[in-house]
DOZAKOL-184656 format. One record per residue (C-alpha): residue in one letter; x, y, z. Coordinates in steps of 0.1 Angstrom, whole numbers, plus 5000, padded with zeros to 4 digits. Layout:
% DOZAKOL-184656
AXYZ...
//
This chain:
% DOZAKOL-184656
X576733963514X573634173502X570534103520X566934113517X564134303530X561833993530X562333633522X561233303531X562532953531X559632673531X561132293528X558532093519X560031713530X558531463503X560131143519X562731143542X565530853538X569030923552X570330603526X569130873498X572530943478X570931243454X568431453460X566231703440X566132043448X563532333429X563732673439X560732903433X561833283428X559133603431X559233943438X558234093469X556234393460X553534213436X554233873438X555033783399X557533513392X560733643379X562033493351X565433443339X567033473375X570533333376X570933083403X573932893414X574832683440X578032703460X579732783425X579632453412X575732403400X574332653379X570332763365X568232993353X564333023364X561632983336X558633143329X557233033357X560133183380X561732763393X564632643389X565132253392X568632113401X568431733398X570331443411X572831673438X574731513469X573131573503X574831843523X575432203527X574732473496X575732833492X572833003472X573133293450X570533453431X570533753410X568533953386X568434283370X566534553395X566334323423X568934263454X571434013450X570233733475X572833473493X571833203518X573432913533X571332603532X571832243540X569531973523X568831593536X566031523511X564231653482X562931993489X561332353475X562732653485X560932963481X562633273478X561033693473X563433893464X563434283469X563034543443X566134803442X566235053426X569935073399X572735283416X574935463395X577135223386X574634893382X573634953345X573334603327X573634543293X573134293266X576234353241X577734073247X574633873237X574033783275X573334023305X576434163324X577334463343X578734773324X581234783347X582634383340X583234443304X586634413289X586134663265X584135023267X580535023260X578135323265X574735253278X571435503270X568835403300X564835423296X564935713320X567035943300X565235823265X561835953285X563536313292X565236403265X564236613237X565736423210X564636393176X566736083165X568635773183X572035963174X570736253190X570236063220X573835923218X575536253211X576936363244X578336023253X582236013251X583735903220X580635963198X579436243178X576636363160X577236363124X574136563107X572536483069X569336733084X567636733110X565736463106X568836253088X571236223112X574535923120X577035863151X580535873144X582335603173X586035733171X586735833148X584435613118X580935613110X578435463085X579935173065X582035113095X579235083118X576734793126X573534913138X570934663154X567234663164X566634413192X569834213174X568434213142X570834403119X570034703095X571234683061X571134993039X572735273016X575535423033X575035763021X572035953034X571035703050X569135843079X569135473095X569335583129X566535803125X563835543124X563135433153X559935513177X561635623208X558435613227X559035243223X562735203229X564435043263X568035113259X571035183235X573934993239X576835113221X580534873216X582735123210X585435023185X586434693171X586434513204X583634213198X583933973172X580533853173X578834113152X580734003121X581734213088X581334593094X581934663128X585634783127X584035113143X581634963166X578134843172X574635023178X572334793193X568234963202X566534763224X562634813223X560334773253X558834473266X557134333295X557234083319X555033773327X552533843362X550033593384X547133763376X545533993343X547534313339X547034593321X549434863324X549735193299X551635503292X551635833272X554536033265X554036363243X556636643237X557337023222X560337143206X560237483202X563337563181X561037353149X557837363168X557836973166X554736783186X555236413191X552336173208X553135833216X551535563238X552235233249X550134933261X551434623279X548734323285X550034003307X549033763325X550733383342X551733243303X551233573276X552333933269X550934153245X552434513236X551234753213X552935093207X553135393179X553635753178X552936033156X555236343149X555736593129X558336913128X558337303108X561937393098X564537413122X565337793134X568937853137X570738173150X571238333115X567738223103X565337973096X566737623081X564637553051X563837223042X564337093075X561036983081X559536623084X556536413098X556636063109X555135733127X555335443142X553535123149X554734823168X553634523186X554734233201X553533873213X554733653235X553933323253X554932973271X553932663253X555632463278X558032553310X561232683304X560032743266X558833073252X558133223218X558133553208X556833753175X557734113167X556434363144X557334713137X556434993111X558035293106X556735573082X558635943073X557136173050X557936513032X561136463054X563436773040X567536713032X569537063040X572336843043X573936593012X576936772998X578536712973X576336502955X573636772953X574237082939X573737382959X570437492939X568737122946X565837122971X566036762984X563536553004X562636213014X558636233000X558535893020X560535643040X559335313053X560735033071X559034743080X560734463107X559334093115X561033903136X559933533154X562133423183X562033043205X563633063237X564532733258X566032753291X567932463317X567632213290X570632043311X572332123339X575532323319X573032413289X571332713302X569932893276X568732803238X567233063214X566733053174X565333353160X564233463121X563533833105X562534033078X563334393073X562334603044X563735003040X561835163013X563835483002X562735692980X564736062978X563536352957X565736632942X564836952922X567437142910X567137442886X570137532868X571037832846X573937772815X574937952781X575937882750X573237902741X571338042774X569237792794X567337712822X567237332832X564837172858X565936862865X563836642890X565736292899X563736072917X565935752926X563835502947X565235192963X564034882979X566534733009X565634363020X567434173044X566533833058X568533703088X568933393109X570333333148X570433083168X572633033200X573632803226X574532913262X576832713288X577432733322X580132533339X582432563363X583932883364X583332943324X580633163307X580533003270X578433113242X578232953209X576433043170X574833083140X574533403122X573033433091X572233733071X571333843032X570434153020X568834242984X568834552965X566834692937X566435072930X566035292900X566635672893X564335912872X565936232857X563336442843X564736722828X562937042812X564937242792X564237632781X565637792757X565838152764X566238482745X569838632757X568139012757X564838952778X565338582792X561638462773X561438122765X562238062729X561637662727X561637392757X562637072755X562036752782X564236462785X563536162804X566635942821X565935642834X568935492852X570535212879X572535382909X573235002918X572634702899X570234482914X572134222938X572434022966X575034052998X574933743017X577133663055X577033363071X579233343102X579633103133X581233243167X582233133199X582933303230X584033233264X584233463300X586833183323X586533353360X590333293362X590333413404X587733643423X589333953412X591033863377X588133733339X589633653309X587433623278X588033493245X586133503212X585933433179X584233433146X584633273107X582333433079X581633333047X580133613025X579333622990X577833872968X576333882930X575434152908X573334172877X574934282842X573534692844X573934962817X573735342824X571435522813X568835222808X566935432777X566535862775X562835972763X563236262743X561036542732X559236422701X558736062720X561935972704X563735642725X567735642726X568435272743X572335362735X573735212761X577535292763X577835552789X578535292822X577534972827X578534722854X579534312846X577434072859X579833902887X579933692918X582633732946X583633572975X584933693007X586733473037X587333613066X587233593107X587933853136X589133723177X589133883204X591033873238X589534063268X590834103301X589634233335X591934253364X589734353396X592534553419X589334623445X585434573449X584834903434X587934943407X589334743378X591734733350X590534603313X592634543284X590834413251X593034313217X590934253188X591434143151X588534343125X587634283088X584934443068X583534403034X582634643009X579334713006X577234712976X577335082970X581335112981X581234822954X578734942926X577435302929X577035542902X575135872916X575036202891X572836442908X573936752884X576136852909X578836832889X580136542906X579736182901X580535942926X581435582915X582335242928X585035012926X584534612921X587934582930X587634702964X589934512988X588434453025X589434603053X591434483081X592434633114X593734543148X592234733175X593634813214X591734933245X593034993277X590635133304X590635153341X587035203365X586635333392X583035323415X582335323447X578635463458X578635773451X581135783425X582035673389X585135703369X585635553332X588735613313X590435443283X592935493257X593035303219X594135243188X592335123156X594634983132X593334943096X594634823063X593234863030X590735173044X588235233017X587835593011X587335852981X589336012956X589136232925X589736022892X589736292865X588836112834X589136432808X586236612814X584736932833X583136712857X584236612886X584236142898X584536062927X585835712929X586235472956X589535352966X591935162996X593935413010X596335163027X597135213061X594935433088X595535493124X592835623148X593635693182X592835893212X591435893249X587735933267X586735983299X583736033322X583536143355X580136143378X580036183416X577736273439X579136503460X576336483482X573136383484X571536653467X574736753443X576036563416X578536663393X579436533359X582536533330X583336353301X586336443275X586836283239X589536303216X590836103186X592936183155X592935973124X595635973100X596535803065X599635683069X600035633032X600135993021X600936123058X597136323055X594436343077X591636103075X588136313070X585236363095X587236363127X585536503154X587636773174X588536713211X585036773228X583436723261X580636803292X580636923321X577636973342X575837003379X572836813389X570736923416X568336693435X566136903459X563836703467X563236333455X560536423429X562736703414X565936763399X567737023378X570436983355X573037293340X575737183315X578337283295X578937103256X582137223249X584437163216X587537293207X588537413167X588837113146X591837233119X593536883108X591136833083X591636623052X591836813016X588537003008X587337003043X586637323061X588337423096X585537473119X586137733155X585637613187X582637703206X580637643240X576537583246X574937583275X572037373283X569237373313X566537103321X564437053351X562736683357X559936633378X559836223388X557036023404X554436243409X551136043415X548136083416X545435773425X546835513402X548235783374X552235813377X553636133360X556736233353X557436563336X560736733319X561337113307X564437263299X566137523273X568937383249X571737673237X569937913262X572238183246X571238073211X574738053200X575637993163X578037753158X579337453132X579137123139X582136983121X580736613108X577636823098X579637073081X581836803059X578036663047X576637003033X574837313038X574437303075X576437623086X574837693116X573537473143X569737443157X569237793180X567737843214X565337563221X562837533245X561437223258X558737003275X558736623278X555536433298X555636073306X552435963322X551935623333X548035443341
//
């Protein structure tokens, strides 16, 4: 039983009647250090009566039988507190629980839509904490995610960037903000990238197919970012922080802050940041157009109409400009210089929140958004051809507009010895772009290259018909605590998704020269059409505690995903001398996914291992369809039957006190069973291995090792990439205060031997040859 460094127990006896046959019983729950309520506390008594505390930090169990009570309450960042109690009449019980501080194997997360200890999970799930967001020089969420086993960076720039979870990537991804999905292109898309992470919490990442309450799309896995909040206190509060950082391999500066307001009922945040970056310098030279600028601006509102009852409203803006594309191959030829001129997305979100509306219905919440991703991509390209001899600008400028509207609501049970959550998931995303192609022709001389005559062409086309992508799912899952040492959970989910598409010709009209209009329309052109799409996913979980500090899981799981709109519908011709087409007739996919893991963590020590398999039929990929001519399609397709599997592992113990050390190894090999080929953008086997040194409790410093081996089971037109090594060194200064400023301060050198190496997954996506050089750091988080 863990204990607490203060409580206390007041029964307050409102009538006292031995014939009473049912008593009432509130318990009032606050935190010793400053006294606030804490809300959402889980409460049960003797395993059979089960609560959660409101805003106001009580609980009230109602009608219970006089006698004797085992109390448990827990809450994230605070000691678990037991007590034995026995109760003759209605009472209050007043409990102040201790602060503790997370030990190394305490991280709580959220991916199963309700908080639960990383270690309980029946599947494997990687966790980014607030502490390491705060000293890491990362540009980008997947940067932040990079060195966790079984993900990889996959590079479109510097800015640009996407995870691959092993083994899949993009399409085969869900990403969340705060639960609220993202819905855009698939190429390019840079979704990841736009994100404050001044104002981020956590990252949670499902890795694989092992949940089936994210719906179509998450065959690879799950991304959820969780922003910052705050928490409700007695009195007026207003608390503040600055973090500001310098990269010097791009001689980036970012300045962020962040303001919390609260008081007994309300809490008010307001954040944003401001960055902006030179090209990246790598070991053979600078990276041109690598450079970008962005910021942020977000704030949130919440308060209690009524006990047990909150709302909450969310707004965030995030803006990129002049935001430079090295990456993109091969839909940009190599002569194109390609750039975001400006990104934007936009996120509203309202959320109502009822808990103990009975005494098994613990929690209630309903929640609408709105998020809007403005991209707009711009490519110059100059090309020189004969016959006669030519030189051809071409600017293409396509611009899009992403909508998506969503809907949740859940219910939460408690009962017994059964966790049960049930709901409503409702999503539709809209698209409408166009694409520019302004082209200036000049006609040269073939003996001194003067311009003879010069001609302009203006292209206006549809990369995707305008349409709609609509998912509508209900779900159900349940965690049955079959003994103390053995959890079985069970899930499932039906969707319903439809999808429409306005009639679209290619090119729309061509504005020649002399003002001339050519509307012939019988290049490409899409059908207006309507589809339908049934589908479900179930999962099976198991967790077989063999002691207090180790455990088996085993998680079976059933996948599908739908095709998106551009797998379904694109037509991108960049002049690269490739065009890359849809298919209407894409199949979805379908997999079966397997994970078998085994934890280990005592104190000072913490083991994670698993093996899996991902199953999937119908795999939409690409292909070349030659249709006659010099130019190259690209052409979506199902490739049949793929198989991903492979291992991960991650190793951190504290040898002692002052010595930590650290290892993780990935590997996983995808194959197309049809053709007996390997699948493309498989990261090679790769892992860390590193040495933390804690001096004294304000300082640390950290040495590690990124190590990858060669990566030469590549599919057809994929390069082989070498193996190479990078070592890394940070120092972190924590806690340092001063009055009622806390600081906390982090500076380090990334590739201290400024080795040049290839990043595979950036390699496949373009002209990224050669990895950021030596960088130099600093990182300042400062608290008031």
């Amino acid at each position: 039983m863990k204990t607490m460094v203060l409580f206390s127990i007041i029964a307050l006896i409102q009538f006292t009647s031995f014939a009473q046959s049912s008593i009432d019983l509130k318990i009032k729950v606050n935190s010793v250090e400053i006294n606030d309520p804490i809300t959402n506390a889980n409460i049960t008594l003797s395993e059979k009566y089960f609560g959660t505390t409101n805003n106001f930090g009580e609980a009230v169990f109602e009608n219970l039988p006089i006698g004797k009570y085992l109390v448990k309450i827990s809450h994230l960042s605070y000691k678990t507190y037991e007590v034995n109690i026995e109760i003759l009449s209605d009472s209050v019980l007043s409990i102040k629980m201790d602060f503790e501080s997370l030990k190394m194997q305490d991280v709580i997360v959220t991916s199963n839509r309700y908080e639960q200890n990383i270690q309980m999970l029946p599947y494997s799930v990687s966790s980014i904490t607030k502490k390491e967001i705060e000293m890491s020089p990362s540009i980008t969420v997947s940067d932040l995610l990079k060195n966790e086993s079984g993900i990889s960076l996959l590079r479109d720039g510097i800015w640009g960037t996407e995870v691959s979870i092993r083994g899949l990537s993009r399409a085969n991804v869900v990403t969340l903000i705060d639960g609220n999905r993202i819905e855009t292109s698939t190429d390019i898309s840079a979704r990841l990238s736009m994100f404050d992470l001044n104002d981020v919490e956590r990252i949670e990442v499902i890795k694989g197919a092992a949940s089936s309450l994210y719906g179509s799309g998450a065959t690879g896995g799950t991304v959820n970012i969780i922003s910052k909040s705050g928490s409700y206190t007695n009195k007026l509060k207003l608390i503040g922080s600055y973090s500001g950082g310098y990269n010097s391999v791009n001689n980036l500066f970012s300045n962020g802050i962040n303001l919390i307001a609260s008081g007994n009922e309300w809490i008010a945040k307001f954040s944003g940041i401001f960055r902006k970056a030179d090209n990246t310098q790598t070991p053979s030279g600078e990276l041109s157009n690598s450079q970008f600028e962005d910021n942020s601006f977000s704030a949130l509102f919440q308060f209690k109409p009524f006990e047990d009852q909150e709302i909450k409203f969310n707004y965030q803006q995030f803006n990129a400009y002049d935001v430079g594309i090295p990456g993109g191959a091969p839909l940009f030829p190599n002569t194109a210089k390609v750039s975001y001129p400006e990104e934007l997305r936009r996120l509203l979100s309202a959320e109502y929140k009822i808990n103990n509306l009975s005494r098994f219905l613990v929690k209630l919440t309903a929640k609408y958004y709105y998020q809007f991703i403005s991209r707009d991509v711009e490519n110059t390209t100059v090309l020189m051809r004969v016959q006669p001899l030519r030189r051809i600008t071409a600017l293409v400028k396509p611009s899009a507009d992403h909508n998506t509207d969503g809907f949740q609501t859940q219910a939460d049970f408690k009962f017994s010895n059964h966790y049960f959550i049930a709901g409503f998931d409702f999503w539709t995303r809209n698209y409408n772009g166009i694409r520019s192609k302004e082209q200036k022709i000049e006609i040269l001389n073939s003996s001194d290259s003067s311009v003879i005559r010069t001609n302009y062409i203006t292209t206006l086309e549809k990369p995707l018909p305008d349409a709609d992508f609509s998912d509508a799912g209900i779900y159900i899952q349940d965690e049955i605590r079959l003994s103390d040492n053995f959890i079985l959970t069970l899930g499932g989910r039906y969707d319903f998704i439809w999808l429409k598409n306005s009639e679209t010709k290619n090119p729309l009209y061509v504005i020649l020269s002399n003002g001339t209009v050519n509307s012939d329309t019988t290049n490409y052109f899409w059908e207006a059409k309507s589809e339908t799409n049934k589908s479900y996913a179930l999962n099976i979980g198991l967790l077989y505690s063999i002691t207090e500090y180790s455990n088996f899981s085993f998680n079976a799981a059933r996948s599908f995903r739908s095709p998106s709109l551009e797998e379904r519908y694109q037509f991108i011709d960049l002049n690269a001398g490739i065009v890359r087409i849809g298919n209407p007739e894409l199949k979805p996919e379908q997999g079966y996914f397997f994970d078998l893991g085994f934890r280990f963590f005592p104190v000072n020590l913490n083991i994670t291992t698993s093996i899996f398999l991902n199953s999937l039929d119908d795999m939409v990929s690409e292909t070349i369809a030659y249709d006659g001519t010099t130019i190259d399609t690209l052409k979506k397709i199902n490739i049949g039957k793929a198989l991903l599997y492979g291992f991960e592992y991650s190793i951190n113990y504290r040898v002692m006190n002052q010595i930590s050390i650290y290892n993780t190894l990935s590997y996983v090999r995808g194959l197309n069973q049809k053709d007996d080929q390997n699948l493309p953008q498989i990261s090679p086997l790769n892992g860390i291995l590193g040495i933390e040194y804690v001096p004294l409790d304000w300082m640390s410093a950290d040495f590690s090792a990124i190590l990858f081996s060669n990566q030469n089971k590549v599919a057809t037109g994929e390069l082989t990439t070498p193996g190479y090594a990078i070592f890394n060194l940070k120092f972190n200064f924590v806690n340092l205060k001063l009055a009622n400023i806390k600081a906390g301060f982090s500076v380090g050198i990334e590739n201290i031997l400024d080795k040049e190496y290839r990043n595979h997954l950036s390699t496949n996506r373009g002209f990224i040859i050669s990895e950021p050089g030596r960088n130099i750091f600093l990182r300042a988080n400062i608290a008031f």
